[in-house]
Residue frames relative to the residue before (quaternion, step in Angstrom):
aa qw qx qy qz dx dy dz
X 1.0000 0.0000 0.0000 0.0000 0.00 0.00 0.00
X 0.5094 -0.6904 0.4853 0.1686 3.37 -0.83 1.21
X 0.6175 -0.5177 0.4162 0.4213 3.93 -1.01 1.26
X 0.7782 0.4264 -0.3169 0.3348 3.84 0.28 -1.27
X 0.5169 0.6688 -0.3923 0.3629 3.55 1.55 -0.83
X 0.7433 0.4696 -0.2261 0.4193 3.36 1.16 -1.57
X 0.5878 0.5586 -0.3195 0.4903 3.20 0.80 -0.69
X 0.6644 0.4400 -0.3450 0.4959 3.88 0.31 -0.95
X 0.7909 0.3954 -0.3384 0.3220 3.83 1.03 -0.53
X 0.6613 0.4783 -0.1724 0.5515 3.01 1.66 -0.32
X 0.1970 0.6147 -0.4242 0.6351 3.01 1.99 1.08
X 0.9305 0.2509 -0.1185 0.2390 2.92 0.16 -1.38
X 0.3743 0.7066 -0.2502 0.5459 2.99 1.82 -0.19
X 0.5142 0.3910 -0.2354 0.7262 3.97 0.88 -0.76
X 0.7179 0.3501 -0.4011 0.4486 3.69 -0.55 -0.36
X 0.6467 0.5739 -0.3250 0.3832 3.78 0.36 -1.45
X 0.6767 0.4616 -0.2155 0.5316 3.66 0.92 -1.72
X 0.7217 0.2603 -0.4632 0.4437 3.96 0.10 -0.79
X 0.6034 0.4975 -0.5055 0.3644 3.96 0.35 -0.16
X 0.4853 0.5352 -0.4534 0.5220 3.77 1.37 -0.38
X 0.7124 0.5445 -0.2078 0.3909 3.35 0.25 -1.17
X 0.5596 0.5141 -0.4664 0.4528 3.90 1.16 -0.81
X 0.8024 0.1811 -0.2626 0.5044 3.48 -2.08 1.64
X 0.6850 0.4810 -0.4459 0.3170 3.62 0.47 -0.71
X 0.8181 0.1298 -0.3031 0.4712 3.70 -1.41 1.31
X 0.5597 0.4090 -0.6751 0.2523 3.01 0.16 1.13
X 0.6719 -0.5552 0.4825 -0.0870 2.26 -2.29 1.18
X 0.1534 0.7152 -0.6783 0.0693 3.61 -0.73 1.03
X 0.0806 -0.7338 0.6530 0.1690 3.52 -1.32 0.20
X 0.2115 -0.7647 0.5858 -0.1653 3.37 -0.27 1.76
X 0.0941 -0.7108 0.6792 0.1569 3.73 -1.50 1.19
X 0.2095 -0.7143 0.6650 0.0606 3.43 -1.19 1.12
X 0.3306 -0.4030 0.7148 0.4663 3.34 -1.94 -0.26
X 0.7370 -0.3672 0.5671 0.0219 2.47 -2.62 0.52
X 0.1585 0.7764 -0.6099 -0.0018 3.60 -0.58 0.87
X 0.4656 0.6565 -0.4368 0.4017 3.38 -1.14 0.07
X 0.3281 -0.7741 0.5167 0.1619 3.81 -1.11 0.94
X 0.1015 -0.9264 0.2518 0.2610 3.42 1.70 -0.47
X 0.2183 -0.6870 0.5616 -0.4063 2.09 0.05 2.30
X 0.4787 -0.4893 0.5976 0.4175 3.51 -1.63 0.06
X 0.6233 0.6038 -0.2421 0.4340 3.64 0.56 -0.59
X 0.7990 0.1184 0.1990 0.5549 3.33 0.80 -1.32
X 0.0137 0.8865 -0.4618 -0.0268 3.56 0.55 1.08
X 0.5400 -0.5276 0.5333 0.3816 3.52 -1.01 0.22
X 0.2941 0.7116 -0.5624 0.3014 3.84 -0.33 0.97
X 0.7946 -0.4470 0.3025 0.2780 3.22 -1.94 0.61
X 0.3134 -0.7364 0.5059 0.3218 3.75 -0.75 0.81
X 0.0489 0.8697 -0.4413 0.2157 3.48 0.01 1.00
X 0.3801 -0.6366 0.5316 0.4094 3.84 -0.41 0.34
X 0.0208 -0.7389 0.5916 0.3219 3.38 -1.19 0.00
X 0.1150 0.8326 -0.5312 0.1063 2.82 -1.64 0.99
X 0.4928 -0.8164 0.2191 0.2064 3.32 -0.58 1.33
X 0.6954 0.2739 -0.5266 0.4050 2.87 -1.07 1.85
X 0.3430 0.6723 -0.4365 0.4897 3.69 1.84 0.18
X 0.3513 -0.5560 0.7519 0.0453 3.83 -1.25 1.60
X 0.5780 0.5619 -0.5917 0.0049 2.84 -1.58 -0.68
X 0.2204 -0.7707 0.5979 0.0030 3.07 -1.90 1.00
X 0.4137 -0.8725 0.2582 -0.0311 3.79 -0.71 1.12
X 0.2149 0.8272 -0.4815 -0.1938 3.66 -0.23 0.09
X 0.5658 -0.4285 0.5370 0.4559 4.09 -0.82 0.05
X 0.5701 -0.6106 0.5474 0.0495 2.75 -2.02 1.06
X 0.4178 -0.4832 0.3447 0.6878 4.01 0.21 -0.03
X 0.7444 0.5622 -0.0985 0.3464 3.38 -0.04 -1.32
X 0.0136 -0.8991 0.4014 0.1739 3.59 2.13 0.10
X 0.4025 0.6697 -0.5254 0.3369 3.60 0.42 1.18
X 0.7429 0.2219 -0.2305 0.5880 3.35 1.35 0.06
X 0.4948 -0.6119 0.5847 0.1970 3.96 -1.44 0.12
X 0.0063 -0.5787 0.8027 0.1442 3.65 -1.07 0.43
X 0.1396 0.7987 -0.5852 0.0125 3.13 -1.31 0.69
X 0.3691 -0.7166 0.4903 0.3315 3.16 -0.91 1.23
X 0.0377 -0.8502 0.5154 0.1005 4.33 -0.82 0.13
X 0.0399 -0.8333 0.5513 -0.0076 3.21 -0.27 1.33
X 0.2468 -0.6305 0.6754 0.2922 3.85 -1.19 0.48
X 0.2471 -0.7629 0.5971 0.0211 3.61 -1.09 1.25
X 0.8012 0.1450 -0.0712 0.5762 3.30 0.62 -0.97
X 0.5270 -0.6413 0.4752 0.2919 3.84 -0.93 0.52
X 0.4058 0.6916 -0.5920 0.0808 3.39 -0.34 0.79
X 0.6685 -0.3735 0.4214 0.4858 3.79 -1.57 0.62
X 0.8210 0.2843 -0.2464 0.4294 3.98 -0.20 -0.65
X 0.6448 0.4336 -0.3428 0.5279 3.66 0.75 -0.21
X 0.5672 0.4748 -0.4211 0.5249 3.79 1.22 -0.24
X 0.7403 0.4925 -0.2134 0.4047 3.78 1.07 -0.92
X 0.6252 0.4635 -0.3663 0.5100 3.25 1.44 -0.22
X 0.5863 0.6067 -0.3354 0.4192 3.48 1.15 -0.56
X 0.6707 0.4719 -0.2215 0.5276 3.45 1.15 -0.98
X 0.4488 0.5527 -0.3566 0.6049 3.42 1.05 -0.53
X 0.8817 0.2798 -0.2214 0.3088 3.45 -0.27 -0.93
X 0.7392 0.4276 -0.2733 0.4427 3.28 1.46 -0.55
X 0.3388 0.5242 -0.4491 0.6393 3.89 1.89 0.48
X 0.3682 -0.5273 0.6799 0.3523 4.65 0.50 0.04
X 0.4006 0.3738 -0.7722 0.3216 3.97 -0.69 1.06
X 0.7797 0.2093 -0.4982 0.3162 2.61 -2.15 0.67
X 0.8743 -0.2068 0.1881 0.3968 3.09 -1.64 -0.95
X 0.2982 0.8913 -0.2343 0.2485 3.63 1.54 -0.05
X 0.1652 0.8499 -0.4905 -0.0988 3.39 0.65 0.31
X 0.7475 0.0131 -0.0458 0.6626 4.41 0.98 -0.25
X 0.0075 0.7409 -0.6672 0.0768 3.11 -1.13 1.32
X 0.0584 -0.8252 0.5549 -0.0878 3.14 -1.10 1.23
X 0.4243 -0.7868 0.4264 0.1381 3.04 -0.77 2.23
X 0.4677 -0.6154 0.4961 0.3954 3.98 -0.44 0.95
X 0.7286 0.5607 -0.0183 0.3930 3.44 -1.33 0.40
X 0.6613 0.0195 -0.0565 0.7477 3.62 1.54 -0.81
X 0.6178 0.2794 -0.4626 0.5713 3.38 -1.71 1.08
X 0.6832 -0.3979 0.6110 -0.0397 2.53 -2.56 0.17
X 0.3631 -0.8476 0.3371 0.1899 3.13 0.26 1.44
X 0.6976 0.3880 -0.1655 0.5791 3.64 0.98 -1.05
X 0.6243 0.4448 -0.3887 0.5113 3.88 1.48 0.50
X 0.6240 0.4243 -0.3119 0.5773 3.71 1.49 0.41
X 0.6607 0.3081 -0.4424 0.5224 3.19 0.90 -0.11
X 0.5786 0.4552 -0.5609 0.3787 4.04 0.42 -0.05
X 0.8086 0.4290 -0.2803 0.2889 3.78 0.62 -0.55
X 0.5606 0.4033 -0.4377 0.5757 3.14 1.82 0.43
X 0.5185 0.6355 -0.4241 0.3840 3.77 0.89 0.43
X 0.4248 0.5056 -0.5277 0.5342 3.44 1.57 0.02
X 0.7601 0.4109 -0.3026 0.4023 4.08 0.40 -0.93
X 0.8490 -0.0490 0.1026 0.5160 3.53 1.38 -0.69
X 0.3490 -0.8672 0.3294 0.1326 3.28 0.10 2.21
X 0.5839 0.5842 -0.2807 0.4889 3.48 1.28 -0.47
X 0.5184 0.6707 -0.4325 0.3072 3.80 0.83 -0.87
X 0.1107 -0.5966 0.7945 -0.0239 3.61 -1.54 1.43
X 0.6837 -0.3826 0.5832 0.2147 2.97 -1.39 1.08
X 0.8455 0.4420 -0.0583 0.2941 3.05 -0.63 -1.90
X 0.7545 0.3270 -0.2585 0.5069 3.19 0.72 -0.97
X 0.5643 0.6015 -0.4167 0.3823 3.51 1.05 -0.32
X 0.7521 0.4057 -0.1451 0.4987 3.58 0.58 -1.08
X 0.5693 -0.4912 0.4000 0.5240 3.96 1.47 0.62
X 0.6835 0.4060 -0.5285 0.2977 3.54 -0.47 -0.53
X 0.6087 -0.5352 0.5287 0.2519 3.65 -1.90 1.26
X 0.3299 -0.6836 0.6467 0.0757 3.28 -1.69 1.24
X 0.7053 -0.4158 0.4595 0.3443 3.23 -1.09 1.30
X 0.8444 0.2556 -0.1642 0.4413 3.48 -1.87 0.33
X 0.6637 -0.5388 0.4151 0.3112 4.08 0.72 0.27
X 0.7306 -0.5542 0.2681 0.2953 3.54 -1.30 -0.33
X 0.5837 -0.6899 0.2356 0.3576 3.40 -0.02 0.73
């Protein structure tokens, strides 16, 4: 096989993977209500579309009637791009949605403190508070 052959496939091979890769991780952190009767059957969880390749990870509100939730699109897919867009236009059960990355950090954490007075930003989304481990 001829240098340009390999090269033109491994051209294309790089090209194939970043088009996998187009949209994948972003990041929204979005407060829903709570659905679910919790039950085994029917847990109490985030009102959220489901769709495949959508992450996402959650805590309760004081008042566990709503969800902070952190939502991430991992894998590209036609319905996990539409639920994301869906969710980041506030349809559905969505009442504030915040695009990682835009805003004011210490202005997203005062409006999810109406749902939870304790809520860090930082610590919510993994990243290490100042001053060591608790």
């Amino acid at each position: 096989m001829s240098f340009f052959r390999i090269a033109a496939l491994l051209f294309g091979v790089i090209l194939a993977a970043g088009a996998q890769g187009q949209g994948g991780g972003r990041k929204l952190v979005v407060v829903t209500a709570m659905t679910g009767q919790g039950s085994w059957e029917d847990p109490r969880r985030p009102a959220l579309p489901a769709a495949e390749g959508m992450n996402y990870r959650w805590v309760a509100s004081d008042d566990g009637q709503w969800a902070i939730v952190e939502v991430e699109l991992a894998r590209v897919t036609g319905g996990g791009l539409r639920a994301l867009d869906e969710l980041a236009a506030g349809r559905g059960a969505a009442v504030q949605v915040f695009e990682r990355g835009r805003g004011k950090k210490e202005d997203v954490e005062k409006e999810i403190r109406k749902y939870r007075k304790d809520f860090d930003l930082e610590e919510f989304l993994g990243g290490k508070k100042a001053g060591g481990a608790k």
